[in-house]
N, C-alpha and C positions, 0 to 999 in steps of 0.2 A: 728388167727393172733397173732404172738406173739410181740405187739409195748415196741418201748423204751420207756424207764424209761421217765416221762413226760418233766425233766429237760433236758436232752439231747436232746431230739425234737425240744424244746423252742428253744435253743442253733442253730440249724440246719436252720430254719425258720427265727430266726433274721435275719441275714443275709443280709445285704442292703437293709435291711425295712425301709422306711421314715416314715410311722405312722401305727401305732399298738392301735388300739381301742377295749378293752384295754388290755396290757400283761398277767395282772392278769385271767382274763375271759380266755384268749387264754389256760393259763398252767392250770387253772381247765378243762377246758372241755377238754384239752390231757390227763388229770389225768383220769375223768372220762372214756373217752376213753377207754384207757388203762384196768380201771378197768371192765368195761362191755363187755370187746374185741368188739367194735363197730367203725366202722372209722366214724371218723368227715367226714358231706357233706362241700366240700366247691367247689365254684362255681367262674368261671371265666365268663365273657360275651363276646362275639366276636361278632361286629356289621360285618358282612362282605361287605364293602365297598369299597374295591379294592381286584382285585388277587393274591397282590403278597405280602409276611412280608421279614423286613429285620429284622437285629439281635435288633436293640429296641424293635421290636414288641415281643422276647421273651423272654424277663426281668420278665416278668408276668409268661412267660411259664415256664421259669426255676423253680419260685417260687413253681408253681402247680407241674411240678416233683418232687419236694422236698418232696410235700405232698403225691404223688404218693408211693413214694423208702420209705415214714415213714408208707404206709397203709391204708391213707384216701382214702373216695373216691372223686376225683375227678367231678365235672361237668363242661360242656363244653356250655354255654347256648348260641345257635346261634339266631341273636339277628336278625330275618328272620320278625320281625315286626318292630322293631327301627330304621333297617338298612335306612326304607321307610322314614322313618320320616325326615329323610337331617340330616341337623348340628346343633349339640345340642350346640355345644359349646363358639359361640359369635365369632369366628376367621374371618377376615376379608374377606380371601377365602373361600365361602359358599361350603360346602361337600354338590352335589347334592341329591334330593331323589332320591331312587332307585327302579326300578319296582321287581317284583316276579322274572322273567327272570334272571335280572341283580344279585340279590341277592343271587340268586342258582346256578349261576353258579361261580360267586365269593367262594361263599363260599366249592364247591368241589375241587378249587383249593389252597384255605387256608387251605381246611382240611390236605391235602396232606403233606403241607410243614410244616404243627402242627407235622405231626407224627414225623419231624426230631428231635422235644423234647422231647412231651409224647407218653406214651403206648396208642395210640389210642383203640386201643383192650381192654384195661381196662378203658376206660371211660364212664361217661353217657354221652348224647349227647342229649339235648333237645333244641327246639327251642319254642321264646316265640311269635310266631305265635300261639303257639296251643293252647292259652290262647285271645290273643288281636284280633285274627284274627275272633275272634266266636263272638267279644263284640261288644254291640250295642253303642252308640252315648249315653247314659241314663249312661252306665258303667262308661263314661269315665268323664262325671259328676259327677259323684258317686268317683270316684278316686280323681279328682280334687279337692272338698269339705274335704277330709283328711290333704291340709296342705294350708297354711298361705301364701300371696304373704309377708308378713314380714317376714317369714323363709324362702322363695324364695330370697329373697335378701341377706340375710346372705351370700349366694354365693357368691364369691369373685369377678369372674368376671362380675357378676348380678352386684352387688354393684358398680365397677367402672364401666360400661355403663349408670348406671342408674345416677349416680351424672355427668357424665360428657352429659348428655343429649342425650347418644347411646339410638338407638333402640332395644326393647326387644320384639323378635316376642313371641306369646303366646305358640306356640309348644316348645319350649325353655324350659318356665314353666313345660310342661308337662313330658318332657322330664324323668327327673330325677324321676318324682312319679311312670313310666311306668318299668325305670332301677330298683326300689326299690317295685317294685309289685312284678319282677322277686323273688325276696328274698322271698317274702311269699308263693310265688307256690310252690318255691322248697324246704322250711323249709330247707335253709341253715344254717348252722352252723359259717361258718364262708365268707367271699366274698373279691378278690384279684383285685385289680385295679390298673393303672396310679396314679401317686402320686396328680394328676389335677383333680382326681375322687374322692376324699374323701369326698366332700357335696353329691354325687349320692348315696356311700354307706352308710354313714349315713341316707339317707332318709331311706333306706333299713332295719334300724335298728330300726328307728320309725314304720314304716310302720308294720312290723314284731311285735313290741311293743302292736301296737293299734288292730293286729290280734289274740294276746294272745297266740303268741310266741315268745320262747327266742329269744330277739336283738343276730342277727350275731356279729361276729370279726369281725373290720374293718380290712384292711392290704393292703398298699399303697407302690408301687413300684416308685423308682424316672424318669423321663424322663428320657435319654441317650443322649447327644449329639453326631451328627456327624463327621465328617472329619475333617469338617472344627475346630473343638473346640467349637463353639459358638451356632449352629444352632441347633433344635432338628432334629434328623436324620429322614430325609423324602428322599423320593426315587424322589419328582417333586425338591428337591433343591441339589441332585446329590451328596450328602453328607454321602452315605447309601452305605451297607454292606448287599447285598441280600441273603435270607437263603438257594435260588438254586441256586446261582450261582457257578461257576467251584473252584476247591480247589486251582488253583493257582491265579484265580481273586481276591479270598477269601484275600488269603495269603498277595498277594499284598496287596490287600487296607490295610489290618490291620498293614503293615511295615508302613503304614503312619499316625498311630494315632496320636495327638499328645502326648508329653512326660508327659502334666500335667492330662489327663485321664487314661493313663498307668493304675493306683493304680481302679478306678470305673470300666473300663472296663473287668477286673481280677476278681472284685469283684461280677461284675452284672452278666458276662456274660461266665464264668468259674468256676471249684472247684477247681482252683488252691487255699492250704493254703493261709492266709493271711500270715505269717513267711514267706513262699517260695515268694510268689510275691512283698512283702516288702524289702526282703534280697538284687530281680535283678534290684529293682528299681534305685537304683545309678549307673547302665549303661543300659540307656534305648534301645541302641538295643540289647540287648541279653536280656532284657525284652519283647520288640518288637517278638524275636523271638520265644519268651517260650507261649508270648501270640496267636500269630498265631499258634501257632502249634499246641496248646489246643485246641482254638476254631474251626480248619479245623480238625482237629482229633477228634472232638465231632459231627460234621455234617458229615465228610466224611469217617473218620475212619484214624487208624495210619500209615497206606500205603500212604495213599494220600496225609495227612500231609508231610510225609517222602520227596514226588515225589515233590511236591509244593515248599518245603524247598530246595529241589536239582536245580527246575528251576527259582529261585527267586535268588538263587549265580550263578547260569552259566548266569543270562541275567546282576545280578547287578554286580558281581564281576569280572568276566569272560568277557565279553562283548559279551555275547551270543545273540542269536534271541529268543522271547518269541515261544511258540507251537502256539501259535494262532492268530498271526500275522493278521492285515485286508489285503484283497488282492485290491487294485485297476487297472483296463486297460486302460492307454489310449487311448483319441478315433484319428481320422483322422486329428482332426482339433488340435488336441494338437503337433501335429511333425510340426516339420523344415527342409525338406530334409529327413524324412524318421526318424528323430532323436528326442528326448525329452530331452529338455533344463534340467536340475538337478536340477535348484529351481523351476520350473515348477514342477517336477516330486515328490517335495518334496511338494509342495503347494497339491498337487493333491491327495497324499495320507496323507493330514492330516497334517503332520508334520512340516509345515511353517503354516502361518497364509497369506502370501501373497507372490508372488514372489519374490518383495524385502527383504521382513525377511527369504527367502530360501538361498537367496543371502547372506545375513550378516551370516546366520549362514556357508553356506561352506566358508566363507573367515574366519571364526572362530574359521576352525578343527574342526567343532563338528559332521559332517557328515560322516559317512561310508557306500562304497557301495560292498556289499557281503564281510562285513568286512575289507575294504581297505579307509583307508581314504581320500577323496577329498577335496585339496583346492581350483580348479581352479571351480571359478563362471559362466565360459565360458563353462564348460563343458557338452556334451552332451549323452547319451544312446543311443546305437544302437540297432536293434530291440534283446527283448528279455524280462528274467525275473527277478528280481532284488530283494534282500535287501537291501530297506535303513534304514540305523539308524541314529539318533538326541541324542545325549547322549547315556546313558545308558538303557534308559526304556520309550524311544520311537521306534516305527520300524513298517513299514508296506512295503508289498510285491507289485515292480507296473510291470507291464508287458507292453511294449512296441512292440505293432503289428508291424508285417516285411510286 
């Protein structure tokens, strides 16, 4: 393997890092590298906990491509014992534990949507079942005695539960010495987490320390906010950017970032230059669009970017109909003589919130049906099948029984 020069790696790797423990250690053991043509292990952990990742979930991933396209080897450590253990994290909505079942099947479907970043083909993939799953009840005593509930509290969010008189359940504790055992099994080199995981990978480094191996890199990716600007991007606060989802779902959500993430989401979650994406940031839609088109041409490819791009102007510009339109039917009890009222028909498919707000909006002009505008609130459909549209980028299809 013939790796770069150790400084240009560095260079490649910063890269929206929020902590690097420590840079120096990182550029010798790339040096070393380099010199013994040996890839750095470095290790990522996936508790598999749900089905599905959106685009925060591979901020991390991106990171491990990086180390992939420089030579490392990558690990992929599926966290097939962890996963059980619930919620490490103190968050008020408790992540429940997960059976065997749950956990495997989760995670055949994460593996899947992993490959949309990395060469799955060139990875290792271990799970740390095959370790925790063999240990007895004496082990995990035996683990637990390596660290200090005073170094347990250094924890940040340890620390404020515990002075504001929160509960600390004991597997919490555990938690973290379980993540930082993985480190010794796998004699990593270096370990890539959530910017909110930096007390787990340092136990990683003690732990490796007191095993009479070299402390890993730490290397901390920052959260991601969603849609909304404020929230972290979670798929139960509708805020999220799914990594299956269709390239003009894609495209859509990402026209709606907001304008002060422009610059993070470029950074995190593209290789667009920073010079290039600095340059379009004083007009953020044609930032909007270089963004989209990157990251739908990174999952989907530059066809489908293209297609994406083509039906995101004919529904915004154009007043087009999206391809995917919901379809809803009226039933028997929705007609009036055979007919469907128009803020009814609009309530029905979505696009009112009630028959009166269907009402306000056709006296508003903002309704078209099969692209013809309607003002009269009186108006009714006869049987058949329809476009209606609410603006620009709403629309769904209702069909009306004869």
């Amino acid at each position: 393997m013939n790796f770069l020069p150790a400084e240009e790696q560095l260079a490649i790797l910063e890269r929206g890092v929020v902590d690097l423990v420590d840079r120096n250690d990182l550029l010798q053991r790339l040096q070393q590298s380099r010199d013994e043509n040996r890839p750095l292990r470095v290790k990522f952990g996936i508790d598999p906990s749900s089905p599905d990742i959106h685009l925060g979930h591979t901020v991390p991933l991106r990171k491990l491509r990086d180390f992939q396209r420089l030579g490392h080897r990558v690990i992929v450590l599926w966290g097939t014992a962890t996963a059980m253990v619930g919620d490490p994290t103190g968050r008020n909505k408790t992540r429940p534990a997960l059976t065997r079942d749950d956990v495997e099947a989760n995670k055949q479907t994460y593996r899947a949507q992993v490959g949309a970043v990395l060469d799955v083909d060139n990875l290792e993939e271990r799970e740390n079942g095959e370790w925790f799953h063999r240990q007895t009840f004496m082990d995990c005593v035996a683990l637990a005695s390596r660290y200090t509930v005073a170094r347990m509290l250094e924890r940040d969010d340890f620390t404020k539960r515990h002075k504001a008189g929160q509960p600390i359940s004991v597997h919490e504790f555990l938690y973290p010495l379980l993540q930082g055992w993985d480190s010794v099994e796998l004699q990593c080199d270096v370990e890539i987490g959530g910017s909110e995981q930096l007390f787990n990978l340092l136990v990683g480094r003690d732990l490796q320390g007191q095993a009479g191996q070299k402390p890993q890199v730490c290397m901390t990716m920052p959260v991601i906010e969603g849609l909304d600007g404020v929230q972290k991007m979670s798929k139960s606060l509708g805020n999220y950017i799914g990594v299956a989802e269709a390239p003009s779902a894609q495209f859509g959500k990402l026209m709606k970032v907001p304008n002060e993430l422009l610059a993070k989401y470029f950074t995190l979650l593209t290789e667009v230059p920073a010079a290039r994406y600095e340059a379009l940031l004083g007009n953020p839609l044609e930032a909007k669009f270089a963004l989209a088109d990157a990251i739908v041409g990174d999952f989907h490819g530059a066809e489908a970017a293209a297609a994406a791009r083509a039906e995101y102007d004919r529904v915004h510009k154009e007043g087009g109909v999206p391809d995917d339109v919901p379809e809803f039917t009226a039933s028997a009890e929705d007609l009036k003589d055979g007919r469907l009222w128009l803020p009814a028909a609009l309530k029905l498919g979505n696009l009112a919130s009630s028959t009166s707000d269907g009402r306000r909006l056709v006296q508003g002009g903002g309704v078209r049906i099969d692209g013809e505008v309607q003002k009269d609130p009186k108006f009714a459909l006869a049987p058949g099948r329809y476009v209606l549209q609410v603006g620009k980028a709403k629309a769904a299809r209702v069909v009306v029984p004869g």
